[in-house]
C-alpha angles and dihedrals in degrees: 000000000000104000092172142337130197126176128182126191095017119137096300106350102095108163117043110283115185119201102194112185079200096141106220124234100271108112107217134115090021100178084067092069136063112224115207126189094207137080082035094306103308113195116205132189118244087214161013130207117196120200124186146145110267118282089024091127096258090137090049093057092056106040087050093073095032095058103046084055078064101045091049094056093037114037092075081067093049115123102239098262093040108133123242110236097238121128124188123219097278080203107086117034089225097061099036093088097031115096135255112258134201139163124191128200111197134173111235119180081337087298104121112226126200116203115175125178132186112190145140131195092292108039156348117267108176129015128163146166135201140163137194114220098157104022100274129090111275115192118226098167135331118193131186134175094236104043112019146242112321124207133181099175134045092006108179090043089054096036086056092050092046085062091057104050118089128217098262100045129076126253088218089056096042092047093057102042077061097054097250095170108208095057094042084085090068100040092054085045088063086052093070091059112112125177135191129185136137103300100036115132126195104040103100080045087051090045096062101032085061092057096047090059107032123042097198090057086049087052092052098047083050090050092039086049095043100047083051087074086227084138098248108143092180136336133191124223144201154155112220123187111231146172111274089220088061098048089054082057094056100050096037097232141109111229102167129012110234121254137222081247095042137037133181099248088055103053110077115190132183109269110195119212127183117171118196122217117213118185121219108174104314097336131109108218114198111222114187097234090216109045101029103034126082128264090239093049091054088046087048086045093044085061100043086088101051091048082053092059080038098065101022102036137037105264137166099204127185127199127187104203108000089197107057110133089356131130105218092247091062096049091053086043086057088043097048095043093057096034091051095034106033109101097159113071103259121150147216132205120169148170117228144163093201107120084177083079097047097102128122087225078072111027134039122230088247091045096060118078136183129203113206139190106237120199101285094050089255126137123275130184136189151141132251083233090068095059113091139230089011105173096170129123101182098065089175097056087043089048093050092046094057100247090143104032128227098104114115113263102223126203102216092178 
């Protein structure tokens, strides 16, 4: 599970921000929050909703620790030369050469683990990883680009393994990829990471894949479709593997010309096909999901999958923008379900404009968070938790009126 994440230097984000999903001590709303009994009863919050003006930095909250997930699992696979994907703040000269920094504390079997790691487009300059199995810092391995890589167990194993990593790949990732045991945990932690925005591909793939192969997942998107009151009684889905040849006859277009190499008839592709039932008296009507459903009931349909990881599995899942396509109703729907039905220790974090969710029936202080632009047009973040003496009820009007910053200040002249 997250505990904390901080990230410096990173796109927008110019000075450190931190986003802790800590739940504070408050008790309310305590199916909102996950109790441990280890590490001495840690309590940690399910989820995390940012809200923020555009261009605040919300997505880049977001994309810092999802990145570096990528980076983790991939880096190991990097041709010596390939460029990191770290960009500075380009705001302020100082800050433009200086590496992105971040540093994760995650919970792992109830053992806390630190990872920390300090890089720019060339190269890593600082990587570490610690754990605490007793309580006290453990050091597993501590890099850095002066002095070198530091070990204080298995020292000829990790000594070997630092050979092999190149500048511009991470030890965490090398080590791995050579079955060094006791970093393989966090790198299997990053695995667990899923994210869906606009432009995510894949998910309404993913969706059906998961209740064709699984019938408990296929219970769970009838019942989610059905509770959303689209009118969808029932739906079948599939992947079929088809000629690419006929599949351009289908749809009427040409998306590639044949070659000498390849023909058509010899190119096969996933084709996708999700029919929706709907029930009129005693009668079953076939809707074809793609073309005569919504936008917003494909989009409904695209994260049933996911909740269904959510509340069954243990995920880390990131949204950029919750509420895209969505009715409000929908989106606290989607909330409710996962804080009331979520047991093991999955987690949510998402960016959002809808005010309609910002309750505390429905949030916790230490679950909302704003991003807002500074002076110098760099990322702040922050909780409503944070802001004192709030005395409000109505979250949403004290949102909208500006009380805790982070709404745009328009010019209408």
């Amino acid at each position: 599970m997250l505990i904390e994440f901080s990230v410096e230097n990173f796109r927008s984000i110019k000075e450190k921000v931190t986003l802790s999903m800590v739940a504070s001590g408050h008790k309310e709303l305590e199916e909102n929050v996950i109790s441990l009994e280890k590490p001495k009863e840690m309590r940690l919050l399910k989820s995390a909703a940012i809200y923020g003006p555009n261009a605040s930095g919300k997505s880049n909250v977001l994309n810092s620790l999802y990145l570096l997930s990528r980076v983790v699992l991939k880096s190991h696979k990097m041709q010596k030369g390939t460029p990191l994907p770290f960009i500075s703040f380009k705001l302020d000269k100082e800050y433009v050469d200086k590496p992105s920094s971040f540093e994760v504390n995650m919970l792992i079997d109830d053992v806390l683990y630190k990872y920390r790691l300090s890089a720019d487009e060339k190269k890593v300059h600082y990587e570490s990883l610690f754990f605490y199995p007793h309580g006290r810092p453990a050091r597993i391995f501590e890099r850095n680009d002066e002095w070198g890589f530091t070990f204080t167990r298995d020292k000829k194993i990790q000594n070997d393994i630092a050979e092999k990593t190149r500048e511009n790949a991470l030890y965490l990732s090398t080590a791995t990829a050579w079955n060094y045991e006791p970093v393989s945990k966090v790198f299997d932690w990053f695995k667990q990471f899923r994210k869906i925005s606009a432009s995510t591909e894949g998910i309404y793939e993913y969706t059906i894949e998961l209740t064709t192969k699984n019938n408990k997942a296929r219970e769970f998107v009838r019942d989610f479709l059905k509770k959303a009151d689209v009118g969808i009684d029932d739906f079948s889905a599939k992947i079929e593997e088809i000629k690419l040849e006929d599949l351009l006859k289908s749809t009427n277009k040409i998306l590639i010309a044949p070659s000498e190499e390849h023909e058509l008839d010899d190119i096969r592709v996933k084709s996708p096909d999700v029919k929706a039932i709907h029930k009129v008296e005693d009668e079953e009507i076939i809707f074809d999901f793609d073309d005569e459903e919504s936008d917003g009931t494909q989009r409904f349909f695209d994260m049933a999958g996911p909740w269904f990881d959510l509340i069954y599995d243990k995920k880390i899942l990131f949204i950029d923008e919750i509420s895209l396509r969505l009715h409000p109703h929908l989106v606290e729907f989607l909330i409710k379900k996962f804080h009331e039905e979520s047991s093991r220790g999955s987690q949510l974090i998402f960016t959002t404009h809808n005010t309609y969710i910002l309750r505390l029936d429905l949030f916790r202080k230490d679950q909302i968070w704003f991003t807002e632009k500074k002076e110098d047009r760099s990322t702040d973040l922050y909780s409503l938790y944070d802001i004192k003496n709030l005395r409000d009820t109505n979250i949403e009007k004290g949102y909208l009126l500006g009380r805790y910053g982070a709404v745009p200040y328009l010019d209408w002249r």
